[in-house]
C-alpha positions in Angstrom: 0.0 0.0 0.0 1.2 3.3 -0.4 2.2 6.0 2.1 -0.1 8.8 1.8 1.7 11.8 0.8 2.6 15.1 3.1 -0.6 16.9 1.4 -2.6 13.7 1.8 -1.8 13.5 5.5 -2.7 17.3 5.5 -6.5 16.7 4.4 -6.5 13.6 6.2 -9.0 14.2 9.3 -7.3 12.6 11.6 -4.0 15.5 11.5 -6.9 18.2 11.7 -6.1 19.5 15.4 -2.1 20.0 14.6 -1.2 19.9 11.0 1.3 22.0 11.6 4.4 20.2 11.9 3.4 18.6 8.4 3.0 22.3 6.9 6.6 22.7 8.3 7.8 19.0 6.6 5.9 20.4 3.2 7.9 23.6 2.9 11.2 21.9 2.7 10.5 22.4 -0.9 8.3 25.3 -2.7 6.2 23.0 -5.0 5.1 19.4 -4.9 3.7 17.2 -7.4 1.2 15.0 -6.3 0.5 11.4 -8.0 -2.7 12.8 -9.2 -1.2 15.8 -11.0 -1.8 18.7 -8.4 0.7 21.0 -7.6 0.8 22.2 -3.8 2.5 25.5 -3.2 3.7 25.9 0.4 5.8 29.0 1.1 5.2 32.8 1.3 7.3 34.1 -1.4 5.9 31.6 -4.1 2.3 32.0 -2.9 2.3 35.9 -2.7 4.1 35.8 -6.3 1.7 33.2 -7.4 -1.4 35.1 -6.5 -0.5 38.3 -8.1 0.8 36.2 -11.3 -1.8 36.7 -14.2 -1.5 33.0 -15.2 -2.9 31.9 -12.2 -6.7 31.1 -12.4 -9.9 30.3 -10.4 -12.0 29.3 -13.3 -12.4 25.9 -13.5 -13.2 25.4 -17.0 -9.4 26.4 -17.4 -8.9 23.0 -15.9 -8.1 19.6 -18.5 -10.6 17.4 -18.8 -8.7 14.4 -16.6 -8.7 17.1 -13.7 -12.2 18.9 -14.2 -14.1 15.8 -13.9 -13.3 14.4 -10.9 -14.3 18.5 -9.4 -17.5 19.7 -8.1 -19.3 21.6 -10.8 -18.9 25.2 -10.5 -22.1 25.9 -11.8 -24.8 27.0 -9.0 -28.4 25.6 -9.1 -30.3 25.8 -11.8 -27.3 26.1 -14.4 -26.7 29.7 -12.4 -23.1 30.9 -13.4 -19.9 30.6 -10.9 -19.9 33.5 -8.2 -16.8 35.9 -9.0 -14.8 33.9 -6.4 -14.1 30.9 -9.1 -14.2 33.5 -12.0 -11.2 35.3 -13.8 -10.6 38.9 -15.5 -13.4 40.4 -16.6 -16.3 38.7 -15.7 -14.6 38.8 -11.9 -13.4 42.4 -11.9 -17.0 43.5 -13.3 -18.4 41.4 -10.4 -16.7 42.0 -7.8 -17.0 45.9 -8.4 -20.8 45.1 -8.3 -21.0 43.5 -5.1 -18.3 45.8 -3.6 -20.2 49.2 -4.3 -23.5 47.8 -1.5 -20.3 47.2 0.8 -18.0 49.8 0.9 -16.2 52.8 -1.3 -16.5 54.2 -3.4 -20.3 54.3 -2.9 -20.8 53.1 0.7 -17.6 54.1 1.8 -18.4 54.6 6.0 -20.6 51.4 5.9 -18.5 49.3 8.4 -17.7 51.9 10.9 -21.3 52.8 11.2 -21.7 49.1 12.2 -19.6 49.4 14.8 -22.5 49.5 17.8 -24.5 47.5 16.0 -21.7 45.0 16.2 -21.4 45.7 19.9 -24.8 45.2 20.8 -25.3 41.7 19.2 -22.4 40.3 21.1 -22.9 42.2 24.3 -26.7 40.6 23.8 -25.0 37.3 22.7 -22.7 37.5 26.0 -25.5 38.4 28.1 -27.6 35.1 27.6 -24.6 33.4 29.5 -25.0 35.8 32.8 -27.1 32.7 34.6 -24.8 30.0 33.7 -21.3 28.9 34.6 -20.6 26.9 30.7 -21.0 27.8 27.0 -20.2 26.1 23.9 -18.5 28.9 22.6 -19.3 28.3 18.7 -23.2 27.8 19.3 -23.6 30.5 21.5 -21.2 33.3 20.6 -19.3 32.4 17.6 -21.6 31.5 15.4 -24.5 33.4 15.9 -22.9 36.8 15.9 -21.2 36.8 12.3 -24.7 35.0 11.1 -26.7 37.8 12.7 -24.4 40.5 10.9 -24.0 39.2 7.6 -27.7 38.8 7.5 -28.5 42.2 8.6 -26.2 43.5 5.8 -28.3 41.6 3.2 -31.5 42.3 4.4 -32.0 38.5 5.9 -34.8 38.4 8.5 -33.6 37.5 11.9 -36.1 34.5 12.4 -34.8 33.3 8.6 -31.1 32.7 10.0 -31.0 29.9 11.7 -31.9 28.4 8.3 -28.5 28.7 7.5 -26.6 26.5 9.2 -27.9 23.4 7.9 -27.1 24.6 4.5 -23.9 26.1 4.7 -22.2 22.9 6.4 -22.8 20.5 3.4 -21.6 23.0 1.5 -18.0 23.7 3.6 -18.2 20.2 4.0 -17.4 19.7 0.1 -14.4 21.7 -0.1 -10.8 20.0 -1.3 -11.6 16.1 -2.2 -15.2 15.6 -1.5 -16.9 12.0 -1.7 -20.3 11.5 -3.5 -22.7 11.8 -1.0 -20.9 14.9 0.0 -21.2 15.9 -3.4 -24.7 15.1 -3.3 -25.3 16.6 0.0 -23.9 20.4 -1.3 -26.0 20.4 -4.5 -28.9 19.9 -2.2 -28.0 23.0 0.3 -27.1 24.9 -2.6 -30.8 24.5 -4.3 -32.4 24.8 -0.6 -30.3 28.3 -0.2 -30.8 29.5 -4.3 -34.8 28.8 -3.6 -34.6 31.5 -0.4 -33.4 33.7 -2.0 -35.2 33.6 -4.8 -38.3 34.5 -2.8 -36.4 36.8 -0.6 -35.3 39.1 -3.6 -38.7 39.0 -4.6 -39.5 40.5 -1.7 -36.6 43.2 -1.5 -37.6 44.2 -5.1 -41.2 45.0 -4.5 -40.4 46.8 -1.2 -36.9 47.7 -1.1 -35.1 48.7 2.1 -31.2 50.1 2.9 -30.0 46.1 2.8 -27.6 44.7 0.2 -30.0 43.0 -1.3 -31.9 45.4 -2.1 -29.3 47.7 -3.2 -28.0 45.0 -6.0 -31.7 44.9 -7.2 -32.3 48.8 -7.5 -28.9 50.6 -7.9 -27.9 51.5 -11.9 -24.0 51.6 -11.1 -21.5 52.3 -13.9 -21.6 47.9 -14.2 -25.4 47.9 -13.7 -26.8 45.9 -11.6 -26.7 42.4 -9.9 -29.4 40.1 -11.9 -30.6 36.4 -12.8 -27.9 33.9 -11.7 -25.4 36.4 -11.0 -27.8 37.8 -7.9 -28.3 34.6 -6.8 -24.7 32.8 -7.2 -23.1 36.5 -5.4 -25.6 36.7 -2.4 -24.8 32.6 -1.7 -21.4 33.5 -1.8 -21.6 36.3 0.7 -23.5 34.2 3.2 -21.4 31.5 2.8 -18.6 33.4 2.9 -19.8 36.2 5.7 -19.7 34.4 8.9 -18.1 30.7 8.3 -14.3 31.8 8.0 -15.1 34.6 11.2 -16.8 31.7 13.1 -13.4 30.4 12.9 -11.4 33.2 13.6 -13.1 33.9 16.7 -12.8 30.4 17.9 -9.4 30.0 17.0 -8.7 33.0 18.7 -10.6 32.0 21.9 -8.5 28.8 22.2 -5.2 30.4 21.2 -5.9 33.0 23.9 -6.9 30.3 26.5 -3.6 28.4 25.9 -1.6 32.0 26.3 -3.5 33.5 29.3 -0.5 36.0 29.7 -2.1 37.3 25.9 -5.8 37.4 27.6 -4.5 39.6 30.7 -3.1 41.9 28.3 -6.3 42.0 26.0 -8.7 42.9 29.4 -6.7 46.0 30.4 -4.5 47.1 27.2 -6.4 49.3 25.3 -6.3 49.5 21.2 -4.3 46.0 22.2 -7.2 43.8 19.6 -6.1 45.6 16.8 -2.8 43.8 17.4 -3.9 40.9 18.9 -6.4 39.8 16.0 -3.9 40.4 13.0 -1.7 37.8 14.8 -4.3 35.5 15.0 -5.3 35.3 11.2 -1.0 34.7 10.4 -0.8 32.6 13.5 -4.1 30.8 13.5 -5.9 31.1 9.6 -9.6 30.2 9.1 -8.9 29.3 5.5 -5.9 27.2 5.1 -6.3 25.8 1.7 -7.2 27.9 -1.6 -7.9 24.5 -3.5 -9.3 24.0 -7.2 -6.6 26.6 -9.2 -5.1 26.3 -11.9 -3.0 27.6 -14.7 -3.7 28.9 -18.0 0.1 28.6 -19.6 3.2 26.6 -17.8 4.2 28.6 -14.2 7.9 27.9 -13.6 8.5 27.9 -9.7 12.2 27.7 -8.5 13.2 24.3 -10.2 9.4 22.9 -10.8 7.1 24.1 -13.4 3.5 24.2 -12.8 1.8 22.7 -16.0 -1.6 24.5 -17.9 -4.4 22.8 -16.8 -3.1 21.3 -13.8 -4.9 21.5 -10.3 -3.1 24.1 -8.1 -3.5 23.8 -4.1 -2.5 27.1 -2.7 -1.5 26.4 1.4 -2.3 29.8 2.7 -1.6 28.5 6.5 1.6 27.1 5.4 2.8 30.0 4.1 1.7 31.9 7.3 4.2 30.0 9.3 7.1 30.1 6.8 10.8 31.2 8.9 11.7 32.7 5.4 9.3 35.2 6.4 8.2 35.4 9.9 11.1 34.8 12.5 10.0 32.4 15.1 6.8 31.8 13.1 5.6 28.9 15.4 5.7 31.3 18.7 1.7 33.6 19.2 3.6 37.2 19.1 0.7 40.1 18.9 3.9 42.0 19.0 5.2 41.5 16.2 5.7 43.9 13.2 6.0 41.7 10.3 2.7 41.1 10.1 1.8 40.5 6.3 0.2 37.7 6.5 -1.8 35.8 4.0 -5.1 34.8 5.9 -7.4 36.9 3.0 -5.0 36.2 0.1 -3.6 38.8 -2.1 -4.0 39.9 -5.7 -7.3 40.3 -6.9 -9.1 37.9 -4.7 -8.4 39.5 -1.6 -10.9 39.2 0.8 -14.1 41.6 0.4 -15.1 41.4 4.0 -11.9 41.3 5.6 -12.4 44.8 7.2 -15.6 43.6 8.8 -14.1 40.3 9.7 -11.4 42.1 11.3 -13.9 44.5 13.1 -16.3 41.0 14.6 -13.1 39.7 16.0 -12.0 42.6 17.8 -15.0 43.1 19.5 -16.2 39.3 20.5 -12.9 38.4 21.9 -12.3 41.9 23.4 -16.0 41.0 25.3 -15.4 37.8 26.3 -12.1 38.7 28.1 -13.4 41.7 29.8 -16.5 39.7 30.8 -16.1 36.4 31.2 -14.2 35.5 34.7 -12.1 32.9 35.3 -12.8 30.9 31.6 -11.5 27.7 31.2 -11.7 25.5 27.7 -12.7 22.0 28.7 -12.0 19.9 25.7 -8.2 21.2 24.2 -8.0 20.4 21.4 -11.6 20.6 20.6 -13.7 18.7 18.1 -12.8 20.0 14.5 -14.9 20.3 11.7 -14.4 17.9 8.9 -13.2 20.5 6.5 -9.4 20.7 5.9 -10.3 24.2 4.2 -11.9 25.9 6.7 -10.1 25.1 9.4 -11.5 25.2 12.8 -13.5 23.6 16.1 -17.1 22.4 15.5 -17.7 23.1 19.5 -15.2 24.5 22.2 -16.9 23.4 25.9 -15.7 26.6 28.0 -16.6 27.0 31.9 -16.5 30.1 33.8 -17.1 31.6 37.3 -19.5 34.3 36.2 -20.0 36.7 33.4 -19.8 40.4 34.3 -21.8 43.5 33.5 -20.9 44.9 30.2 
């Protein structure tokens, strides 16, 4: 039998709680060739060059034949096209320029700040249903339902609509890197379930349209125009998906990282301005999206002394990259303090992370709360249960115990 290779081990379930010392094994060399044709890329300087490289692509038509069939179709329900997150120059840039003018400049430029305590008062609220208990599963009751109540108010979701959400979304997480039939089968579903929502929830927003996102796509004649048929539909699934699952996992990676550094979690209670720090650590040292699977090249990419064939599957290893020496001295030590803090936790180039700003923003105020108000936390399961995906990377449930919760 053969031995599974590094990237094998890597998606393999069972290395899901520490696959760090195989990330560390992988980047003794920039590129690997897998026996099934993908090429892993593993270290800072050839991901960051990669992602800004115009041969580089996220459509997966781009993909030969061999590769593309054994991939999930891109397609959404219905035949809908790809969201611009799987799409290349145009069709992306148009998109994305779409979407980005209902979330921030040039047209909504101060929409995140005037968030800000709207933000606070869902996880103060959030934090408050735990003042009669002494335990919390800290992903059901905070971290979950903060970033899902958010994103939803951006869009114009109703609040009794959300939790809705969760039993769609995992199926579809759940299909990320090398998924088996019946997880196959099990994201087409969501994705129909999801695509039939909000189908009648656009219908809604266009005969009485509010100040949502949703509403905004339907009505606003930008310089692109505006957001229609299966482009609506395959963008707005995207931004849900997309909205709350990688901050769900920022904010409980960040919990347990701060747990297992309580020196960290002293300075966060009394340091002011300290989160702004603390959280951009956290995404290098701690990523919610470790793998950028499904790429692939549109001509030959030479990469130090390997060259990445057109057509070929491309796994980009953002969390690898994040703990690369070449870039970050000591990258295996939790250092708020340090400076070299480009990290590659929202990519680069022109997929950079649309949200980040907001995810930044949820962070800094849900773990800033819980350390001012929670006294004397303790995790009681380390490590945690993990999720399944090797993608999005983080605990299904994290058991914490506390002596009380203080006033906000």
């Amino acid at each position: 039998m053969t031995e599974p290779s590094l990237y094998d081990q890597i998606l393999d379930f069972a290395n899901r709680a520490d696959p760090w010392p195989l990330y560390e094994k992988l980047r003794s060399q920039p590129v690997w060739q897998e026996a099934d044709g993908t090429f892993v890329v593993s270290t800072f300087r050839e991901i960051y060059a990669l992602q800004h490289d115009p041969r580089l692509s996220s459509d997966l038509t781009n993909l030969l034949p061999e590769f593309a069939a054994k991939l999930p179709p891109a397609q959404g329900p219905g035949g809908a096209p790809p969201s611009f997150l799987v799409s290349d120059p145009p069709r992306h840039d148009t998109l994305r320029r779409v979407a980005m003018r209902q979330f921030g400049p040039p047209h909504r430029p101060d929409l995140i700040d005037k968030m800000a305590p709207a933000l606070k008062a869902i996880v103060t609220g959030l934090i408050d249903n735990l003042a009669d208990k002494q335990g919390a599963d800290l992903v059901d009751d905070v971290a979950y339902p903060f970033p899902v109540a958010v994103i939803c108010h951006l869009l114009g979701v109703p609040p009794e609509d959300e939790p809705r959400f969760s039993a769609w979304v995992d199926p579809i997480v759940n299909a990320l890197a090398r998924p088996t039939p019946e997880q196959l089968q099990a994201r087409t579903d969501a994705r129909q379930h999801m695509s039939n929502y909000l189908f009648e929830l656009a219908q809604r927003r266009r005969a009485e349209p509010g100040e949502d996102m949703i509403s905004g796509y339907l009505t606003d004649d930008g310089p692109d125009g505006r957001l229609e048929g299966g482009d609506l539909f395959s963008t707005l699934m995207l931004l849900l998906v997309a909205g709350h699952e990688t901050t769900v996992n920022l904010i409980t990676n960040g919990w347990l990282t701060l747990q297992r550094h309580p020196e960290v979690l002293q300075r966060l209670r009394t340091e002011p301005g300290f989160s702004i720090r603390l959280v951009e650590e956290l995404l290098r040292y701690e990523p919610s999206v470790h793998i950028l699977p499904f790429r692939t090249a549109v001509a030959d990419i030479a990469i130090g002394d390997t060259t990445i064939r057109k057509g070929h599957p491309i796994a980009v290893m953002l969390a690898s990259g994040n703990r690369d020496p070449e870039q970050f001295p000591h990258p295996d030590r939790f250092d708020p303090d340090r400076t070299d803090t480009v990290h590659l936790s929202f990519a680069t180039g022109i997929h950079y992370c649309l949200g980040a700003p907001l995810a930044r923003l949820e962070a800094q105020f849900a773990l800033t709360q819980l350390a001012k108000r929670l006294r004397n936390p303790r995790v009681l399961a380390d490590p945690p249960p993990y999720r399944p995906s090797p993608v999005l990377r983080g605990p299904i449930h994290l058991p914490i115990a506390f002596d009380e919760v203080c006033p906000a």
